[in-house]
C-alpha positions as CSV (number, residue, x, y, z in Angstrom):
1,X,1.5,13.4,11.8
2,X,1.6,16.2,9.3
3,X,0.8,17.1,5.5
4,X,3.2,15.6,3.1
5,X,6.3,17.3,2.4
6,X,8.3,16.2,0.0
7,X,11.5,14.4,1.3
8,X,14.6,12.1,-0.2
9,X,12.3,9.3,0.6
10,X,14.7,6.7,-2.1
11,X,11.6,5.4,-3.2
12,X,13.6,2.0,-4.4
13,X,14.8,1.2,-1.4
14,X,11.7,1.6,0.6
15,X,9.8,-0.8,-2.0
16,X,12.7,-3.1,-2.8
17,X,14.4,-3.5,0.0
18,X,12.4,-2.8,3.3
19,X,9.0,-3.6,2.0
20,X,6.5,-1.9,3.0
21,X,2.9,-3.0,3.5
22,X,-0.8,-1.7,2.4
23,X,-3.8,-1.1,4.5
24,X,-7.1,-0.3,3.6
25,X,-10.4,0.1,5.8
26,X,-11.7,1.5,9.5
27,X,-10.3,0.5,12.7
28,X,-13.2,-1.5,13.1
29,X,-13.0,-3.2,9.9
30,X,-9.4,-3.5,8.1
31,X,-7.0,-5.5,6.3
32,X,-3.6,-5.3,5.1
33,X,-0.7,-7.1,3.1
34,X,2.9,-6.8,2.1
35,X,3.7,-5.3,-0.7
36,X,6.8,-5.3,-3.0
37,X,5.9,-3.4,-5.6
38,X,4.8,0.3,-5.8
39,X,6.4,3.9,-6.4
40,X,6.5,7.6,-5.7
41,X,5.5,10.3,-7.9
42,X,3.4,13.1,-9.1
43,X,0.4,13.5,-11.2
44,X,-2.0,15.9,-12.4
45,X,-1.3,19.7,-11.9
46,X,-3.2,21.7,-9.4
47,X,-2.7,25.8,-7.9
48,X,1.1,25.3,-6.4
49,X,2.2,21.7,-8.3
50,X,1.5,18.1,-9.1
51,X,-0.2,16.0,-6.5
52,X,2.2,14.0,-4.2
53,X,1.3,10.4,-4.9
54,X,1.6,6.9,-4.0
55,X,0.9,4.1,-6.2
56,X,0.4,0.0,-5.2
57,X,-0.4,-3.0,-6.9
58,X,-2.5,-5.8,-5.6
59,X,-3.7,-8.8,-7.1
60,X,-7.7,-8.9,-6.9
61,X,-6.9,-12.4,-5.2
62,X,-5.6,-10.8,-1.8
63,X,-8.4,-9.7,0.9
64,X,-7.2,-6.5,0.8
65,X,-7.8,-5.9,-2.6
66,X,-11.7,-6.0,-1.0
67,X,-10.8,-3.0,0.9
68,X,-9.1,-1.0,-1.0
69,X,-11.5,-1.2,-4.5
70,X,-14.4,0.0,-1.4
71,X,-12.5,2.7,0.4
72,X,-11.7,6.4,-0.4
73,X,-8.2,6.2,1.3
74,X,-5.6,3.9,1.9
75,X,-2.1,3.7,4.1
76,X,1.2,2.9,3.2
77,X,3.6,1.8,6.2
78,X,7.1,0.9,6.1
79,X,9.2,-1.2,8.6
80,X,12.7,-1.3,10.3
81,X,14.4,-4.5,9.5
82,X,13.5,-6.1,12.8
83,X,10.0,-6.7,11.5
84,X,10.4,-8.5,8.4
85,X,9.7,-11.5,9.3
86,X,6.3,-10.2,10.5
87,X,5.5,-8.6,7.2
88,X,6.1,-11.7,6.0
89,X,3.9,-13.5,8.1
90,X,1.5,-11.2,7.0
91,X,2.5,-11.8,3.4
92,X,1.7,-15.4,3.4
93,X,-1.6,-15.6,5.3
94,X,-5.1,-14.4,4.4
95,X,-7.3,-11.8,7.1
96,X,-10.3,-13.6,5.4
97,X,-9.2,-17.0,7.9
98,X,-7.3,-15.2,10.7
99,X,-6.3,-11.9,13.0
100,X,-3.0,-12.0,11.2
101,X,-2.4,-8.6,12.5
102,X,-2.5,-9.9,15.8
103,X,-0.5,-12.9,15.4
104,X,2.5,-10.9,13.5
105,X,2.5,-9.4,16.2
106,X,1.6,-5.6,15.5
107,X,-0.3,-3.1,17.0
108,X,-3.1,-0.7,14.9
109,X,-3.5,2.3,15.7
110,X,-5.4,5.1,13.8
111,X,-3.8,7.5,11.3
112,X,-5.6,10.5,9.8
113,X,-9.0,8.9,9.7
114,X,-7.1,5.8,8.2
115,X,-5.1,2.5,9.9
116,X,-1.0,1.9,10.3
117,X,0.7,0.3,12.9
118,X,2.7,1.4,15.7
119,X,5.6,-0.4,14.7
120,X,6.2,1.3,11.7
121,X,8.6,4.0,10.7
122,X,6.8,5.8,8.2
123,X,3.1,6.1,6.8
124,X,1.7,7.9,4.4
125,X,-2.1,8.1,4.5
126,X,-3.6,8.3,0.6
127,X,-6.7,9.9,-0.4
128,X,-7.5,7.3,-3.3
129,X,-7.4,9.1,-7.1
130,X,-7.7,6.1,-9.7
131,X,-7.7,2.6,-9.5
132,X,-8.5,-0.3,-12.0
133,X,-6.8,-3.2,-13.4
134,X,-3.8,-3.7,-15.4
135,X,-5.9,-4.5,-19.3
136,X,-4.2,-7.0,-21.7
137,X,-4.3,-4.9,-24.6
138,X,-2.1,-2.2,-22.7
139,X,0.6,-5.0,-21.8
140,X,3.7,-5.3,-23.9
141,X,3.6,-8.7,-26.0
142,X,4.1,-11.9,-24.2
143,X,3.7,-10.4,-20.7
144,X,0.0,-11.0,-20.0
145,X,0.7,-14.7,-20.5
146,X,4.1,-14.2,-18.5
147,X,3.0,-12.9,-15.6
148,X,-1.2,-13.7,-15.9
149,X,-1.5,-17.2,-16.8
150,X,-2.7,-18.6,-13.8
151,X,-3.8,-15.6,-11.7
152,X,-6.0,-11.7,-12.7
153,X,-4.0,-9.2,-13.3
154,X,-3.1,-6.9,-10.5
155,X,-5.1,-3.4,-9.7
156,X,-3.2,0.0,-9.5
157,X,-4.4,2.2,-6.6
158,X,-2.8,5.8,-7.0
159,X,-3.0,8.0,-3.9
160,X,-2.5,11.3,-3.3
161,X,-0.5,11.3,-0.1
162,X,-2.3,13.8,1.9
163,X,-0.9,13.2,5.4
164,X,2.5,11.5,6.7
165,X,4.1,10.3,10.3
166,X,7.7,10.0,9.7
167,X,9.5,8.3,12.7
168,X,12.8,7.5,11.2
């Protein structure tokens, strides 16, 4: 583990293509879920540059959504191929009714005061800056009704990365 240095980390690959997955909470009390979409960036200027950031979207539907509106930090953990079909496991199943951790077949482990997985290649640990939910009136026309007809709108939870273990 060490402080976040700014790397080629192709940013839509990692969401796109190897999916990555979002975990919020204490080792004693955590959940996570897949994500598929999210991005790398800066934001807001401080002495020696912009904050390093991660930013995910979850629906207010998905248990982790729970954890992450209640906690001041968050992970973000990415996968080698051979684990896909546990992320989707974990992508299609609720921690409200189940270990699902356990039954994809992971292992927790603790991360900078935070939770990630031993399987996975790279984490970034977030302190949480902002988070609230996507509002109608800021959507372009037609997409609220689109994408929100029969579900809330997803949050955005921006994160300054603070800490990383890359593995890769």
């Amino acid at each position: 583990m060490k402080p976040f240095e700014a790397k080629d980390y192709k940013v839509f690959d990692l969401f796109n293509n190897q999916w990555a997955l979002v975990t919020a909470g204490t080792m004693d009390h955590y959940n996570t879920c897949t994500l598929g979409w999210g991005s790398l960036g800066s934001i807001w200027g401080r002495p020696g540059g912009a904050r390093p950031i991660v930013t995910v979207y979850v629906n207010p539907l998905r248990y982790t959504w729970e954890f992450l509106k209640e906690s001041d930090t968050f992970t973000v953990e990415f996968f080698p191929e051979q684990y896909r079909d546990a992320l989707g496991y974990l992508g299609s199943r609720s921690g409200r009714d189940e270990d699902k951790v356990a039954a994809a077949g992971l292992t927790p482990k603790e991360l900078a005061g935070g939770v990630t997985f031993e399987e996975a290649h790279l984490t970034f640990v977030c302190k949480k800056l902002y988070q609230g939910p996507f509002e109608p009136e800021g959507m372009a026309p037609g997409l609220m009704e689109e994408e929100y007809s029969h579900r809330p709108p997803h949050w955005m939870f921006v994160g300054e990365i603070i800490e990383t273990e890359d593995l890769r």
